[in-house]
C-alpha positions in Angstrom: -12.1 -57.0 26.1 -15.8 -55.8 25.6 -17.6 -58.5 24.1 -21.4 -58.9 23.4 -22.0 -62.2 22.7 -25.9 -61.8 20.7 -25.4 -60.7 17.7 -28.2 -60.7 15.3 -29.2 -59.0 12.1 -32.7 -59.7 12.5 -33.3 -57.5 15.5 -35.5 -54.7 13.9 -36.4 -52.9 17.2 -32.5 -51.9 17.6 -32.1 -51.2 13.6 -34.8 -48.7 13.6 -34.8 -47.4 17.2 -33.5 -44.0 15.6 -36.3 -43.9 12.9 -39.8 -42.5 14.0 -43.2 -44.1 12.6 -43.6 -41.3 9.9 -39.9 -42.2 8.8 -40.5 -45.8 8.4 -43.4 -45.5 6.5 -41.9 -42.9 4.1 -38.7 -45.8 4.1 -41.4 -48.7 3.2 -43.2 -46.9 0.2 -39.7 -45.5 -1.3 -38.2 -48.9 -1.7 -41.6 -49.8 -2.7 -41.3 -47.6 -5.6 -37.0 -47.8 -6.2 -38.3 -51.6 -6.5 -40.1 -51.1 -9.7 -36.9 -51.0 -12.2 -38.8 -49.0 -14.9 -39.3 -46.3 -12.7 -35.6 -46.7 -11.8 -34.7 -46.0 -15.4 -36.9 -43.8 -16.4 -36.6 -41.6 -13.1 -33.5 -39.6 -13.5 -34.3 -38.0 -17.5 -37.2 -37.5 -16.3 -36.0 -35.7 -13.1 -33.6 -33.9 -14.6 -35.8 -32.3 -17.8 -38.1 -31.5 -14.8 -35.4 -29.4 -13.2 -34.4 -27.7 -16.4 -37.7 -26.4 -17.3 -38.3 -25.4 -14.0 -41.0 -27.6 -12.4 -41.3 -27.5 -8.8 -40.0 -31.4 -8.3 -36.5 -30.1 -6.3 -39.3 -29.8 -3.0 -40.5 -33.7 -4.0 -37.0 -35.2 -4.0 -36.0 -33.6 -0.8 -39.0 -34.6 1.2 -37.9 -37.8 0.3 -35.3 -39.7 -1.5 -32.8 -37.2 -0.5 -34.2 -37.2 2.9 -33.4 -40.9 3.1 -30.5 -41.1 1.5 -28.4 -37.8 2.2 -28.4 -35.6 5.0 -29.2 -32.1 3.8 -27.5 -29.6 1.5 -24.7 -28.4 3.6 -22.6 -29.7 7.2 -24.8 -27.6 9.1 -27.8 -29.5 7.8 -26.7 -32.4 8.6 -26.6 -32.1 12.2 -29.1 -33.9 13.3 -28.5 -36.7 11.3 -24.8 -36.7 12.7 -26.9 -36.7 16.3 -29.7 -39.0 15.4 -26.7 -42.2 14.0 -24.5 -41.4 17.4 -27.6 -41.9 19.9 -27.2 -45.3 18.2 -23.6 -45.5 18.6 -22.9 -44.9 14.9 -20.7 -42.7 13.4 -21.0 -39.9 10.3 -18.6 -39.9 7.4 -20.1 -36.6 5.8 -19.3 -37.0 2.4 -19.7 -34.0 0.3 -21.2 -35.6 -2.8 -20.8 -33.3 -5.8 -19.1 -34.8 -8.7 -18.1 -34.7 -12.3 -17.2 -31.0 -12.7 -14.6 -29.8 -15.0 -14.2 -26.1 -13.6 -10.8 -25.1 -11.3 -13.0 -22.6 -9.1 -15.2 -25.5 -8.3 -12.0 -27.6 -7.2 -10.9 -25.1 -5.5 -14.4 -24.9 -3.3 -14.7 -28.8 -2.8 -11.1 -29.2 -1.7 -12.3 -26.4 0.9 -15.5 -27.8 1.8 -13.8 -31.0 2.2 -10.9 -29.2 4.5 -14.3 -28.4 6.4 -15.6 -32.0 7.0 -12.2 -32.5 8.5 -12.4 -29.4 10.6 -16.2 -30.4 12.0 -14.7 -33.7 12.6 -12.1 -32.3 15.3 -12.8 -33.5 18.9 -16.0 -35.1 18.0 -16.4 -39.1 18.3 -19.6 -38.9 16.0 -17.4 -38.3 13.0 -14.6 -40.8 13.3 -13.5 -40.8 9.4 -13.7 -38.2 6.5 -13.9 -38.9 2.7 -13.0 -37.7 -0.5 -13.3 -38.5 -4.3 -9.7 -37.1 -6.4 -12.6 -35.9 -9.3 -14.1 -33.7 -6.7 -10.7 -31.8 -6.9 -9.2 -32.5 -10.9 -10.6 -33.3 -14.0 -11.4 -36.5 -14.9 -9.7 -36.2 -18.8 -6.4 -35.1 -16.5 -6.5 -38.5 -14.4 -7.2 -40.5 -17.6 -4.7 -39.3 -19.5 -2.3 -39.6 -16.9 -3.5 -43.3 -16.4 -2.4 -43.6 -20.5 1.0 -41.9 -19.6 0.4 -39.8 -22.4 2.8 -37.0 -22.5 1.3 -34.1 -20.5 0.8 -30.3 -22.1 2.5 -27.4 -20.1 -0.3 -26.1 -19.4 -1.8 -29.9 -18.5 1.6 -30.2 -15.9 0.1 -27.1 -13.9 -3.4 -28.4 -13.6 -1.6 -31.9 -12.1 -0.1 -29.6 -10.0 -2.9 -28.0 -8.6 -4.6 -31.5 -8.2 -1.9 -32.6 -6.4 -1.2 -29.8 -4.4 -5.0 -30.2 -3.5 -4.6 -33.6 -2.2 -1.5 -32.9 -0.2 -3.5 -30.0 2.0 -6.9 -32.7 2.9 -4.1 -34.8 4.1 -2.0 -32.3 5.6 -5.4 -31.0 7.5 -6.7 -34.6 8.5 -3.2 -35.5 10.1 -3.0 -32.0 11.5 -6.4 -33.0 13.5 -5.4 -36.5 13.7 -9.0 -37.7 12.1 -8.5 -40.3 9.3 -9.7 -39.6 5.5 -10.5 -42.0 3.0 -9.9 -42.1 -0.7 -12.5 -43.4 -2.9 -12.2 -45.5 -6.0 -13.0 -44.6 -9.2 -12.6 -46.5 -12.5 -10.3 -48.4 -13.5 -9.1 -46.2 -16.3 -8.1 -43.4 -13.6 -7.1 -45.4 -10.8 -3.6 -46.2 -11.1 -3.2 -42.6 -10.5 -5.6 -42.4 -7.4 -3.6 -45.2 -6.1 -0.3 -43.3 -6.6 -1.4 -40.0 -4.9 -2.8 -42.0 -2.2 0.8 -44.2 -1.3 2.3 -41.0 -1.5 -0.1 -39.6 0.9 0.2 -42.7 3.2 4.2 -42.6 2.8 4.2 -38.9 4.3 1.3 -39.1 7.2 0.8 -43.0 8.1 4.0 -43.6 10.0 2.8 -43.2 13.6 -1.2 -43.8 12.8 -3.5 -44.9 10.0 -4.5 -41.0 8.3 -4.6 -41.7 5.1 -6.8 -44.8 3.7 -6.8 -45.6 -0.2 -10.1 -48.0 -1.5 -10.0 -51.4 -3.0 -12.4 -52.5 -5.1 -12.6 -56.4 -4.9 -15.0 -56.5 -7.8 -11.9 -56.2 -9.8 -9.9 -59.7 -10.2 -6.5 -57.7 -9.5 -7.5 -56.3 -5.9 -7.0 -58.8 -3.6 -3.1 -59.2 -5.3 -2.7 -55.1 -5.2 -3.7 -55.0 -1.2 -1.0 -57.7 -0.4 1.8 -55.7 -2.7 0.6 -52.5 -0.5 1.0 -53.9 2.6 4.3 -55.8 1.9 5.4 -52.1 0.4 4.3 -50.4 3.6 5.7 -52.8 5.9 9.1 -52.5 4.1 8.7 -48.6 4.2 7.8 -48.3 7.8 4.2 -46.8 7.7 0.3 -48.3 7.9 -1.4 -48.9 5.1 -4.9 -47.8 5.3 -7.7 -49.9 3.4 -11.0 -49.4 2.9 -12.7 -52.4 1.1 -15.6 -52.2 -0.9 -16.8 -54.9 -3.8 -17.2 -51.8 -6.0 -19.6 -49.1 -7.9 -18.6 -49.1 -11.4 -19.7 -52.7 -12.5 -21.8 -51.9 -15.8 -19.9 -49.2 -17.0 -16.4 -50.9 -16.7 -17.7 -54.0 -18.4 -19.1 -52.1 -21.2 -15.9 -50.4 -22.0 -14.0 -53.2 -21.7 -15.9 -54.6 -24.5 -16.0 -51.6 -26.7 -12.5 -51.3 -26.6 -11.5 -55.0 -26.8 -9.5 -55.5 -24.1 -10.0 -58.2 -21.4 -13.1 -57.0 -18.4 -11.1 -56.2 -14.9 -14.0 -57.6 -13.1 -14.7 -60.5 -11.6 -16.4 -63.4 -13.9 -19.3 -63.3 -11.6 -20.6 -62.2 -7.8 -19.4 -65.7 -6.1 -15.3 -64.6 -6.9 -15.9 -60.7 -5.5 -17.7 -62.3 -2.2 -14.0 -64.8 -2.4 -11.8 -62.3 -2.9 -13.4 -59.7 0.1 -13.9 -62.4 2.4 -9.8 -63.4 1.5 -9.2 -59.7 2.1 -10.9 -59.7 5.5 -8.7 -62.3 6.1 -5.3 -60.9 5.4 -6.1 -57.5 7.0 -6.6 -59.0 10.1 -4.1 -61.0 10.1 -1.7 -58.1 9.8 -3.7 -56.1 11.8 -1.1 -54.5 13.7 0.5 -53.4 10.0 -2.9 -52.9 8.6 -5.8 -50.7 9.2 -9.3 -51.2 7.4 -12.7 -50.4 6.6 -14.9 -52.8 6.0 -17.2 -50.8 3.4 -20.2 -53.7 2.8 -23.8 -54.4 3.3 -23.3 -58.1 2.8 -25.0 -59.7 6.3 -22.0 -63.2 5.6 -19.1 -60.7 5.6 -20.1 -58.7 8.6 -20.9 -61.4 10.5 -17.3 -63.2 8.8 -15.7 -60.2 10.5 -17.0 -60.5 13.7 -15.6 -64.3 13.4 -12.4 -63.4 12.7 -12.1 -60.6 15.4 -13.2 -63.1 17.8 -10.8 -66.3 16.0 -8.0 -63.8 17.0 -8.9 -61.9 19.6 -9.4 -58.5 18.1 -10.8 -56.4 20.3 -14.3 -55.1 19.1 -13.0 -51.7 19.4 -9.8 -51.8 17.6 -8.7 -48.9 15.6 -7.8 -50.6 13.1 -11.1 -51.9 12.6 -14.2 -50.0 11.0 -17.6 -51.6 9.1 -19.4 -48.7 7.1 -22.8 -48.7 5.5 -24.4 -46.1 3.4 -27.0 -44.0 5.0 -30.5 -44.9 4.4 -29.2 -48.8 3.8 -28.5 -52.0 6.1 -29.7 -50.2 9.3 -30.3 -54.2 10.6 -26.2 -54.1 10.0 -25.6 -51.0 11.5 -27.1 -50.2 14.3 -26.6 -54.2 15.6 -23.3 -54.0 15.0 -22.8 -51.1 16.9 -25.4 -52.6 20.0 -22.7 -55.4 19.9 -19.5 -52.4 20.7 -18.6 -53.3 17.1 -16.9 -49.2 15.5 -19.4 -48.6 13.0 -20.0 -45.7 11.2 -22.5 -44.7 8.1 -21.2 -42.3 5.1 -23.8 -39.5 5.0 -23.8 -37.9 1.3 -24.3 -34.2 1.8 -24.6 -31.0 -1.0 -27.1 -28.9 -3.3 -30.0 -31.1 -4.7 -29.0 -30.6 -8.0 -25.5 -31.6 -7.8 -26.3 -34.8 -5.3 -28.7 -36.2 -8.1 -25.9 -38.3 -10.0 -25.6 -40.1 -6.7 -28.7 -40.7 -5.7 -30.2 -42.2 -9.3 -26.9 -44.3 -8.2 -28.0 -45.7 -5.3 -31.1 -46.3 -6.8 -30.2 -48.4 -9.5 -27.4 -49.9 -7.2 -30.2 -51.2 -5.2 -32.2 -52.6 -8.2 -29.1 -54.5 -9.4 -28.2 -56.5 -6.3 -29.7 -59.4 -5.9 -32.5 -59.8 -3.2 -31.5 -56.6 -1.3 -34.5 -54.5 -2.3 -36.7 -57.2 -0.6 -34.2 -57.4 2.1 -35.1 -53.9 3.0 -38.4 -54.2 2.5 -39.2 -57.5 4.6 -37.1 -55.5 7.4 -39.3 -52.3 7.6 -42.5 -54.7 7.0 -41.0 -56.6 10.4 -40.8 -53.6 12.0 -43.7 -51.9 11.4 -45.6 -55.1 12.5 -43.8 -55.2 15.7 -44.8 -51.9 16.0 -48.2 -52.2 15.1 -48.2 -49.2 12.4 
């Protein structure tokens, strides 16, 4: 077994050897800035008027938060990024990022742009995983309503259809290349559907290898139940269930709805059952490792480091399949790149597509950061550490 036995999450020379001076400057004054919240709130109106009248701001937000954060507007772009994150021994998820359309051309275009990621991914280790959302290719009204199991329009039945029919070719092509594609999570009121499609997509291409991965979200309290009933039904069914855990995106929004509709909040009471439950979920996945494959989608330092416990506890081999930890580009480099120093399969998902359409995610990420707890000036003291070390 390859085992390195220093692992630390303070070494800043190894979690920005890939970042030059210039970068980690331009790094130090944007989480300056994403750390003032009223910026973070007034930002995106503010951004997006700019856009629709025209001023010249799309130049700005390249040169920098999208610089950090994505990496460039199409695959081809992104190439030196993709480089760049495997000198460290890092994987790319390219993740083409444009969302919340309602139009069937545009499906039809994502679905193919997405059938690209797979095909770049072929025969190269530097993209290890692909990644999709199920509203990049179907309307979100069409997943909610089927989430109701309200009686579908003709009409509504052929749209499904296409959705589905959708879904069924980004598997096909990711087990025709043998490259493994995740399905994100989305709110609760669509997921049951998401979660449908994606057992149905493990059922047909996860017999002989983990292909097909669906996400849990353990912010919600009925996760770490809804992982165990997948595996026990994949283990009965004779294929792999593929996992990715995440603690989830959709906090605020889900809460708020919750209460505007009066029925009881699916997340967590507070942060210290989501760390329980992931942690628990850690636990179970590799403890039926063999039945189980994962992604362990976090920038927590305790459960990294909880993982690399439990690898070594049972003598997982630091480069097991099975086993994955993913960051977001532009976040937790000091997670990252150490992990991957210590022969840990790492990999970073690497948002890619037109300015315009990538904004949504990237006022996300923004306020993301704002909201949790000390990781702002996590960030921050790292690139301060660094740049000291470095004398810049």
């Amino acid at each position: 077994m390859t085992q390195k036995q220093s692992l630390s999450f303070e070494n800043t020379e190894i979690a920005f050897r890939h970042s030059t001076n210039a970068d980690l400057k331009r790094a130090f004054w944007l989480f300056k800035i994403i750390n003032v919240n009223t910026l973070v709130k007034i930002g995106p109106p503010i951004t997006n008027f700019a856009i629709k009248i025209g001023l010249p701001i799309k130049e700005l937000i390249k040169k920098t938060i999208f610089s950090h954060f994505c990496g460039g507007e199409t695959i081809r772009e992104c190439e030196n990024t993709i480089k760049t994150l495997e000198r460290g021994k890092v994987g790319t998820i390219l993740d083409y990022s444009v969302e919340g359309e309602d139009d069937e051309k545009v499906f039809d275009e994502t679905c193919e742009e997405i059938i690209r990621t797979i095909k770049r991914a072929n025969k190269d280790k530097a993209i290890p995983i692909t990644v999709f959302k199920v509203t990049g290719v179907g309307r979100f009204g069409l997943l909610e309503k089927l989430d109701a199991k309200q009686k579908l329009t003709a009409s509504e039945e052929e749209e499904w259809q296409k959705v589905q029919t959708r879904v069924l070719a980004i598997c096909e092509k990711a087990y025709s290349v043998g490259i493994p594609v995740m399905i994100d999570a989305e709110e609760t009121w669509i997921q049951d559907t998401i979660d449908w499609l994606a057992l149905q997509m493990m059922r047909q291409f996860n017999k002989e290898k983990a292909i097909v991965y669906n996400t849990y979200q353990l912010y919600r309290h009925d996760k770490l139940a809804s992982l165990k009933a997948d595996a026990a039904e994949a283990k009965k069914e004779g294929f792999i269930l593929g996992a990715k855990l995440v603690r989830g995106a959709y906090m605020e929004k889900e809460r708020k709805r919750a209460d505007e509709k009066g029925y009881p909040s699916p997340i967590q009471p507070d942060k210290a059952s989501s760390d329980r439950d992931f942690n628990l979920a850690l636990e179970y996945c590799t403890d039926h490792i063999d039945q189980v494959a994962f992604v362990a989608g976090t920038h927590n330092e305790d459960s990294c480091r909880l993982l690399t416990e439990l690898m070594q506890a049972k003598k997982i081999d630091h480069k097991h399949p099975h086993v994955y930890f993913a960051q977001l580009l532009g976040m937790s480099d000091n997670l990252s790149f150490n992990l991957a120093d210590a022969d840990y399969l790492v990999a970073k998902y690497v948002p890619y597509g037109p300015i315009k359409a990538v904004l949504p995610y990237l006022f996300r990420r923004a306020q993301e950061n704002t909201a949790i707890a000390g990781q702002m000036s996590r960030e921050l003291s790292l690139i301060v550490k660094e740049k000291k070390r470095r004398g810049i």
